[in-house]
C-alpha positions in Angstrom: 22.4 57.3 -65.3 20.8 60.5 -66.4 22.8 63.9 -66.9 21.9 67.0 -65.1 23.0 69.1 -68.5 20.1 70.0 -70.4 21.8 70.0 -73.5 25.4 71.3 -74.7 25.5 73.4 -77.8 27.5 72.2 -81.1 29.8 74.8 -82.6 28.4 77.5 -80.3 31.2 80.1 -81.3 30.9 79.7 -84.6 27.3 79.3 -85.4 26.8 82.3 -83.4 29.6 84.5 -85.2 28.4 82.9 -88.1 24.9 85.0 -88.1 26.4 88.1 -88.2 24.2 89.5 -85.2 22.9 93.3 -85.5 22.0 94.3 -82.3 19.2 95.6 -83.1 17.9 92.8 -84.7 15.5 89.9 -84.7 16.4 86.7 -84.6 14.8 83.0 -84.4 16.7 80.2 -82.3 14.3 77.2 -83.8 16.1 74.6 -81.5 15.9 76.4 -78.3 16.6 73.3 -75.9 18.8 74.2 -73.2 19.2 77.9 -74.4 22.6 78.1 -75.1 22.6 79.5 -78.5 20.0 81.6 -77.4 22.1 83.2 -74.7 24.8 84.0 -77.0 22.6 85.6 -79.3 21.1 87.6 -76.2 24.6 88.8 -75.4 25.3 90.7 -78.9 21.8 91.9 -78.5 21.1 95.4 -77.7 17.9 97.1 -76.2 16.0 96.8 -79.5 16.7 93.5 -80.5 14.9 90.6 -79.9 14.9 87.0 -80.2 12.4 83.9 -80.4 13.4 80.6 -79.1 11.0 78.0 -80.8 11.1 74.3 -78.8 8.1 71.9 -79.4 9.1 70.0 -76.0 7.4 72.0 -73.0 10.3 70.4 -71.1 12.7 73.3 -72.4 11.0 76.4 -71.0 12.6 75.1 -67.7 15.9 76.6 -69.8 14.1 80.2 -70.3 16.5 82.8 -70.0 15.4 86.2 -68.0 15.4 88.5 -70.4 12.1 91.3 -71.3 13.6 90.6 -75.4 13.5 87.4 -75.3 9.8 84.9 -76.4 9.4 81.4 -76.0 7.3 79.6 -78.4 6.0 76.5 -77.8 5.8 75.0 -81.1 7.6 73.1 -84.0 9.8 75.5 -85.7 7.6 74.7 -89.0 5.1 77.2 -88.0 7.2 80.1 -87.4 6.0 81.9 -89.8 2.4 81.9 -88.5 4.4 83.0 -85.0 6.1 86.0 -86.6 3.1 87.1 -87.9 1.5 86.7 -84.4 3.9 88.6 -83.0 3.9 91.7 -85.7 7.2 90.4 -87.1 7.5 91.4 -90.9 11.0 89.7 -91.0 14.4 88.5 -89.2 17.5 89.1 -89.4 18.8 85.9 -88.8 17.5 82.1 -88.1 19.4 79.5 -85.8 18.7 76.1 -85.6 20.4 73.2 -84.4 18.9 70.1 -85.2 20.3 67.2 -83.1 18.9 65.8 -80.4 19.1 67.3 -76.6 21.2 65.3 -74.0 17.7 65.7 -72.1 16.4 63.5 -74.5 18.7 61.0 -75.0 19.0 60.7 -70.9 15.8 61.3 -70.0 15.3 57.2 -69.9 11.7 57.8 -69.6 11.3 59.2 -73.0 12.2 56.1 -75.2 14.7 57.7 -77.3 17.8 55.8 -76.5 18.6 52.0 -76.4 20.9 52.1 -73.4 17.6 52.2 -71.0 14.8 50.5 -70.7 11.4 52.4 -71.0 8.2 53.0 -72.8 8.7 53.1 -76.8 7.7 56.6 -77.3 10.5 59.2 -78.8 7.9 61.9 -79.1 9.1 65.3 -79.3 6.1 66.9 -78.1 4.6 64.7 -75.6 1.1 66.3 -75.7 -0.1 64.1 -78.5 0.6 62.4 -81.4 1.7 58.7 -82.8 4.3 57.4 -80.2 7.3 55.1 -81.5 5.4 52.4 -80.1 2.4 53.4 -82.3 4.4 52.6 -85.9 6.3 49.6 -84.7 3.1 48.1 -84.6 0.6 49.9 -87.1 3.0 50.2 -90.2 3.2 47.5 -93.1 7.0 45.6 -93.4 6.6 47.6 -96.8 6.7 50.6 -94.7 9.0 50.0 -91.9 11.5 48.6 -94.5 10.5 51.9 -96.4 11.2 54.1 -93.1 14.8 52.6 -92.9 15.9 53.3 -96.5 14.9 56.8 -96.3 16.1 57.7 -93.1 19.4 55.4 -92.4 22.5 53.7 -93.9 21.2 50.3 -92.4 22.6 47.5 -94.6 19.5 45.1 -94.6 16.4 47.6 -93.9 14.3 44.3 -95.2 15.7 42.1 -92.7 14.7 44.1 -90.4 11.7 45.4 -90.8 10.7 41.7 -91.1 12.2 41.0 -87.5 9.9 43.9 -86.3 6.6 42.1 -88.0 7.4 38.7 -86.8 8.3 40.1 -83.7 5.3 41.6 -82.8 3.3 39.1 -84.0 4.4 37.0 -81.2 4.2 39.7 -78.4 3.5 43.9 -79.0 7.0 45.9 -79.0 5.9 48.4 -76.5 9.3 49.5 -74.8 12.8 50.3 -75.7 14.9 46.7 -74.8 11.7 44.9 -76.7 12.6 46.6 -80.3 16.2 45.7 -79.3 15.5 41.9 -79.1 12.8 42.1 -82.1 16.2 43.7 -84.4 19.1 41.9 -82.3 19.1 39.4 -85.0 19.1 41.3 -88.3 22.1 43.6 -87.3 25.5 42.3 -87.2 27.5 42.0 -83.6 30.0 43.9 -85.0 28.6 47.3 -85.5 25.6 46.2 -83.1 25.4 49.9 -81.3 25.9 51.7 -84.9 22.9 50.2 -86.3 20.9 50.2 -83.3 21.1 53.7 -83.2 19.9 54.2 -86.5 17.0 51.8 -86.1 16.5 54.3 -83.3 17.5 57.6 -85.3 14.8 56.2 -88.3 11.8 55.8 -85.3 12.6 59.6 -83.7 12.9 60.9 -87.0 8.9 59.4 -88.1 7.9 59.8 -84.8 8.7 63.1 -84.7 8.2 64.1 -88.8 11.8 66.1 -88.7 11.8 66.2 -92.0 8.9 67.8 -93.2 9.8 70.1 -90.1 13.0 71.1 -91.3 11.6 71.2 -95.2 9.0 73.7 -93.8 11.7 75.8 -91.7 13.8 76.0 -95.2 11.2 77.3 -96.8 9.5 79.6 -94.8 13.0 81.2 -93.9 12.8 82.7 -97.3 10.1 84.4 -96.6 10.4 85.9 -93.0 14.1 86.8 -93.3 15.0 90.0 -94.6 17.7 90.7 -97.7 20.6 90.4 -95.9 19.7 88.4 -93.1 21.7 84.8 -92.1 20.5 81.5 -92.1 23.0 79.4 -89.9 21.7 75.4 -90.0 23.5 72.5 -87.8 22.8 69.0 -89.3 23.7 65.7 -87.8 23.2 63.6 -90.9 23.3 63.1 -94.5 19.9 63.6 -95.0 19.4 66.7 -93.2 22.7 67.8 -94.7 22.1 67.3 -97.9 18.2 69.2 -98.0 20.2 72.0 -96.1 23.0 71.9 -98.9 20.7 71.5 -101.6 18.7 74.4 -100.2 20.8 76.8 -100.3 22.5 76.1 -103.2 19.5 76.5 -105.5 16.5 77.8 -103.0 14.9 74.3 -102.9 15.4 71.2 -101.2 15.7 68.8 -104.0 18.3 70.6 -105.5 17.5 71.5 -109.0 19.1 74.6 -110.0 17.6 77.5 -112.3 19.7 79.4 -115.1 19.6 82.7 -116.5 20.0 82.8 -120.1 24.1 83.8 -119.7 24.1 80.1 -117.5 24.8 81.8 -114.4 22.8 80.0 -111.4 20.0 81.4 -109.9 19.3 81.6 -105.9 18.1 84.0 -103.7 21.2 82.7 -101.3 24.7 83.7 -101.2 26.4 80.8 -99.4 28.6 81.9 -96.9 29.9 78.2 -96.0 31.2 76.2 -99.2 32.0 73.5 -97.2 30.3 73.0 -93.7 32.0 73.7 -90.6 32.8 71.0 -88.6 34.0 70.6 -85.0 37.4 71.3 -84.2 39.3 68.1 -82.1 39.4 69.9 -79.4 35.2 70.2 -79.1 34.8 66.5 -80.0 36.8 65.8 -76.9 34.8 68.4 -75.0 31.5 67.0 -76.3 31.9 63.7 -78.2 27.6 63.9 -79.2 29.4 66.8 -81.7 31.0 65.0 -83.5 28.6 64.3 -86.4 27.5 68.2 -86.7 28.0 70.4 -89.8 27.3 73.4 -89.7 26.3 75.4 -93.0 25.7 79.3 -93.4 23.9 81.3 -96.0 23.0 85.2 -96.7 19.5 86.1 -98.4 20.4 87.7 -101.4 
């Protein structure tokens, strides 16, 4: 049964109190989805400020919000620089982006990216081109479908089922969402059968879609489009997105490694705002029980 709610924003009040809006500012929503956040950035906006909503699925401009300071940008948020600079931007004041998946998305049966309906294997993002779900189930290696599910889940026996997959397909092609289900069905234990099915989902989406050279590309370029002062507010859904967003601005780079001046004291050009991530409150979990894997971190340029 699909859901007429395009998408409901994780920790909306305090990702947005969290950037600190001027309201003359500029400001990037990278996820802009439904347009939630973006609406509550709107609201502490005055006449000068402006903001960008960045959304790679053309589904979302359905979600556009009325406003003459308001641009939608039909791309992956990993370009945004390029954008800015389109637009005359020299810098931001602040960069939103919350990377878990739409409910459009997940209930949107026709797009492949949940294991509840039955539809075409596909999980892309950005519909307009590009390997499909599909595509990898049948082109990659067991090496790298094994590879794909180490990387990208907590799966137990990513061998076992990468293996399923090939022998699988070898019999018949995996082309829709039920047929990966069967292919795996044997590899995963009853037990937590919908926990790892959704990872063997969440692994797909995530090569499908390459999130993770997205978001390495949004890190990066966010230290150089926002200006001293300005707010980088990041809502991850799991550890691997958590930990490049932690590591990032800890130490200005995604692996981690941290830089010393010569009196040991650690160099970054972020002053972290959040030393732990902010998580959802009880109370929001029962509101929206799709939050409650979202952390959100928060960190000023220095």
């Amino acid at each position: 049964m699909e859901s007429n709610i395009y998408h409901i924003p994780a920790l909306y009040r305090e990702s947005i109190e969290g950037l600190s809006i001027k309201p003359s500012g500029v400001y990037i929503d990278a996820t802009f989805g439904g347009g939630g956040h973006s609406r509550g950035i709107l609201e502490q906006l005055g006449e000068e400020g402006k903001l960008y909503g960045f959304d790679r699925d053309m589904d979302a401009i359905c979600n556009k919000p009325d406003s003459c300071q308001f641009t939608f940008v039909h791309s992956d948020f990993r370009y945004l620089s390029n954008f800015l600079h389109y637009y005359g931007e020299d810098g931001v004041d602040g960069i939103l982006a919350d990377l878990g998946v739409s409910f459009h998305h997940f209930d949107s049966a026709e797009r492949g990216f949940s294991f509840r309906s039955d539809a075409p294997l596909d999980m892309r993002m950005n519909r307009n081109g590009g390997k499909t779900a599909a595509d990898i189930v049948a082109d990659y290696s067991k090496e790298e479908l094994e590879g794909m599910f180490r990387s990208y889940t907590d799966l137990k026996r990513p061998g076992q089922i990468a293996t399923s997959i090939v022998k699988a397909r070898e019999a018949s092609p995996i082309t829709t969402t039920f047929g990966l289900v069967e292919a795996v069905k044997g590899s995963i234990s009853p037990k937590s059968e919908k926990k790892d099915l959704a990872q063997v989902f969440q692994a797909l989406r995530i090569e499908v879609n390459g999130e993770m050279g997205s978001l390495r590309g949004l890190l990066e370029q966010s230290l150089k489009v926002l200006k001293p002062g300005g707010r980088l507010a990041i809502i991850t859904y799991h550890s691997i997105e958590d930990r490049m967003v932690k590591n990032f601005m800890r130490s200005g780079n995604v692996e981690g490694k941290v830089e010393q001046d010569i009196y040991g004291r650690v160099e970054t050009p972020w002053k972290v705002i959040t030393r732990s991530p902010i998580v959802p409150t009880k109370e929001e979990v029962e509101r929206n029980p799709r939050s409650r894997s979202a952390k959100l971190r928060i960190a000023e340029k220095i």
